[in-house]
N, C-alpha and C positions, 0 to 999 in steps of 0.2 A: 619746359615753359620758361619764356624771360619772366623776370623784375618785372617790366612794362604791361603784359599779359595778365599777369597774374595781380598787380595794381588795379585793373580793369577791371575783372573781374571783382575785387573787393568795393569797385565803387560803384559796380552794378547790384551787387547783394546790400549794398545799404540804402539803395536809393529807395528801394519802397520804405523801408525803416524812417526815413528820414520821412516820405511821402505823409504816413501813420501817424509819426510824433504832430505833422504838419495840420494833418487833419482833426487829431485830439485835440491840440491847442484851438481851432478853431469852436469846434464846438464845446469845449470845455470853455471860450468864451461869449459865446450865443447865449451860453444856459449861465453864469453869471449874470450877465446884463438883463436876462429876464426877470434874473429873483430879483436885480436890484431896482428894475423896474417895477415890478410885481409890489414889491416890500413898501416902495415909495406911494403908490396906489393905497394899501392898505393903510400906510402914516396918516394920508388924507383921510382916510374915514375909521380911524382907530379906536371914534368911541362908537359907531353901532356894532363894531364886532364887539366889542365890550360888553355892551349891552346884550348880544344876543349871548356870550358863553357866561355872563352873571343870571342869565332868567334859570337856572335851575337851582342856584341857591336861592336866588330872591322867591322863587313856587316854594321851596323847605320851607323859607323865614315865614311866606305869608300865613303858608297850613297853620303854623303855630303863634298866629296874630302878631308877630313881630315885624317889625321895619327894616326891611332891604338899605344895608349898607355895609362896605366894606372902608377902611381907612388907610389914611399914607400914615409910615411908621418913619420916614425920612423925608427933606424936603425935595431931594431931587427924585423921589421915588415915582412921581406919577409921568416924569419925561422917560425915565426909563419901562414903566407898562407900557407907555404906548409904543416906545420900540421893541420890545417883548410880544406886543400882539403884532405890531409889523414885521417881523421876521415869522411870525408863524402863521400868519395868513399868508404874506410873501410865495413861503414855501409851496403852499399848498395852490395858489392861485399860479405861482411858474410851475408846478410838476405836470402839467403836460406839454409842456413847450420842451421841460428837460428830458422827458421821455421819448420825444420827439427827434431832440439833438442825439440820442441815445440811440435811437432808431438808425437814425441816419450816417453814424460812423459804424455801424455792426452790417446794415444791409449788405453795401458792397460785395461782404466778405459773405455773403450768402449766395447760393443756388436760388433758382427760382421758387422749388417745392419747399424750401426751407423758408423764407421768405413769409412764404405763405402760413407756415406754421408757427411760426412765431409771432407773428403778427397780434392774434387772438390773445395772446397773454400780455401785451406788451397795451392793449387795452382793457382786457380783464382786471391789470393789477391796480389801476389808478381807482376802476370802479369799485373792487373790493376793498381795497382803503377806505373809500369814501359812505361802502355800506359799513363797514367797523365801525368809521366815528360817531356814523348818526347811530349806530345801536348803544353806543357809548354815550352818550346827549340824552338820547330820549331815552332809554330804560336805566344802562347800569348808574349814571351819573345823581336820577334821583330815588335812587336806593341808597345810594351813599353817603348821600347829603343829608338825608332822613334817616340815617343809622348817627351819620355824627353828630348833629344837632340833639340827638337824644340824652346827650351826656349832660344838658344844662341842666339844671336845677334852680330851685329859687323863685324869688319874681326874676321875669324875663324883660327888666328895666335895667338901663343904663342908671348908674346913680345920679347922672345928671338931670332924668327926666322928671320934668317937673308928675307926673303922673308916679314916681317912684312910692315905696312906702316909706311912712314916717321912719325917723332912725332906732326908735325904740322896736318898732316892726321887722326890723330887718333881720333877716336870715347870709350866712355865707353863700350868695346866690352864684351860679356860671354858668355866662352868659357869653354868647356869641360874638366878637368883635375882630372880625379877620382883616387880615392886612392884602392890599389888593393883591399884591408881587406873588405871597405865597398861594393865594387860590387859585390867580390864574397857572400858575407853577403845576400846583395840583391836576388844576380841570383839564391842561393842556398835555399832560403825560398821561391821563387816562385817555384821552382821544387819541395820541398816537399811541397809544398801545395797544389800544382793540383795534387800531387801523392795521398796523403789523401783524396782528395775531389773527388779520381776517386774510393775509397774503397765504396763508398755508396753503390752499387747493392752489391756488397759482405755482407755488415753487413746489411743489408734489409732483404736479403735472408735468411743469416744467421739466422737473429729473428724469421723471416718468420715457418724458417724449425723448430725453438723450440717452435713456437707457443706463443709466444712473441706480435707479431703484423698480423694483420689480412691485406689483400687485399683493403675490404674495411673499415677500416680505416684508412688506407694510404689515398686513395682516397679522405675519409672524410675530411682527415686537409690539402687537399691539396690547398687552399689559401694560410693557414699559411706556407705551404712547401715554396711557392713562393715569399713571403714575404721575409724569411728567406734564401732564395738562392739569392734575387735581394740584399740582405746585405751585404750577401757572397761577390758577385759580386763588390760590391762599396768599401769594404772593402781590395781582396786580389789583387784586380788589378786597373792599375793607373787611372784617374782621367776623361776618354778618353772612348768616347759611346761606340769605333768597341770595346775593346778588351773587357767592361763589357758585349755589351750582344750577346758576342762569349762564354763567360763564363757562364754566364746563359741559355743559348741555348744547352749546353752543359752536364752541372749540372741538369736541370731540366728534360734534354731527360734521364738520367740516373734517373731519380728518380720515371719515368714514365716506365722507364722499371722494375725498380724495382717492383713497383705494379704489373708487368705481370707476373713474373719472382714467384711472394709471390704465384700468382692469381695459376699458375701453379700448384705450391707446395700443394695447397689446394685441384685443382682438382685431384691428387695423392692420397692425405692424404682420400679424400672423394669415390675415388673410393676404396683402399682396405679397409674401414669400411665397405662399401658395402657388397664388398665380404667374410666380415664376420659374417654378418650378425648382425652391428653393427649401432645403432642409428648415423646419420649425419646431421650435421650441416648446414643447407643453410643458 
């Protein structure tokens, strides 16, 4: 083979390479310009999201007749919460446009039946997120709220309020006064983390369908599953039995479906061997 030939050949093996890089870059800037469209949307209306992830502390404060507020502990701090809610709305309002771009550089490189099969996850997983957060919102979040507000003591006055008790009346009271930055911080890592930890049947399955992990081997280390989810458990949420094992109750039902979900995907996979007259696996 010449120089010349064998040159050719090198520039025919990198042309898809270079095709690939071509097409990453494109949709790695689609999905950019989305968050940073998305995020800019969210800036403009940055206090009703506010307002809607504060109503679970503000339901805590009111149970216990106090006044819903949170304070700036810095002057530039309330320009940077609204940038802190615009990136994580952002997020969450482009993650189907990016799963979308996601979509669209992996197809190609699919078969038609593949195609097909992926498909269903690649919309499962957005939804499963989305049922995480609100289980996060609506139950685990005012359990939590209502575990740590229980640490106050005292009257439950600010010393300023003029409704405070006299000073001779006064007790070492502790009292509530949260800085906006850290509760959203807070509220915002417990929603993505039940959103994450509700992806489990998605990437079970997912493994499942590449043949990755078996049914029964799920099964098998399901001790160590529960081990591992009672950590979870003690680990993303406060200190307090209902909400840990509302979350393990939770987590583990999902890990359990999973194994049905894999168990499924097998009896599939083992029937069309069958019908090709193809050795199968029990």
């Amino acid at each position: 083979m010449s120089k010349t030939d064998a040159r050719d050949d090198l520039d025919d093996s990198s042309a898809p390479l270079i095709e690939h890089l071509a097409e990453l870059r494109t949709r790695l800037i689609w999905s950019v310009l989305a968050f940073i469209a998305a995020m800019l949307i969210c800036y403009t209306v940055w206090n009703p999201i506010y307002n809607f992830l504060t109503r679970p502390i503000c339901a805590a404060l009111e149970d216990r007749g106090q006044e819903c507020g949170l304070i700036l502990l810095k002057l530039q701090e309330g320009f940077f919460v609204a940038i802190q809610i615009s990136f994580f709305g952002g997020f969450i309002l482009a993650f189907p446009i990016i799963a979308y771009q996601l979509w669209r550089f992996v197809a190609p490189g699919l078969y038609r039946n593949e195609k097909a099969a992926f498909l269903p996850f690649l919309i499962a997983s957005p939804l499963m997120f989305f049922l995480g957060a609100a289980f996060a919102y609506y139950i685990i979040l005012p359990m939590a709220y209502d575990f740590f507000l229980g640490f106050q003591q005292g009257p439950l006055t600010l010393p300023d309020d003029p409704a405070a008790a006299p000073p001779s009346d006064r007790m070492a009271g502790i009292v509530f006064q949260g800085s906006v930055s850290e509760y959203l911080t807070l509220t915002t890592k417990f929603i993505l983390a039940f959103g994450l930890s509700f992806q489990l049947p998605v990437a079970l399955t997912l493994l499942g369908k590449a043949g990755l992990v078996s049914s029964a081997g799920l099964g098998g280390v399901r001790k160590y599953a529960v081990l591992l989810i009672l950590v979870l458990s003690a680990v993303v949420t406060p200190p307090d039995v209902i909400s840990q094992v509302v979350l393990f109750t939770v987590v583990y039902g999902l890990y359990e479906i999973s194994i049905q979900l894999v168990k499924r995907i097998e009896r599939r996979r083992n029937e069309e061997l069958r019908a090709q007259g193809l050795p199968v696996d029990e």
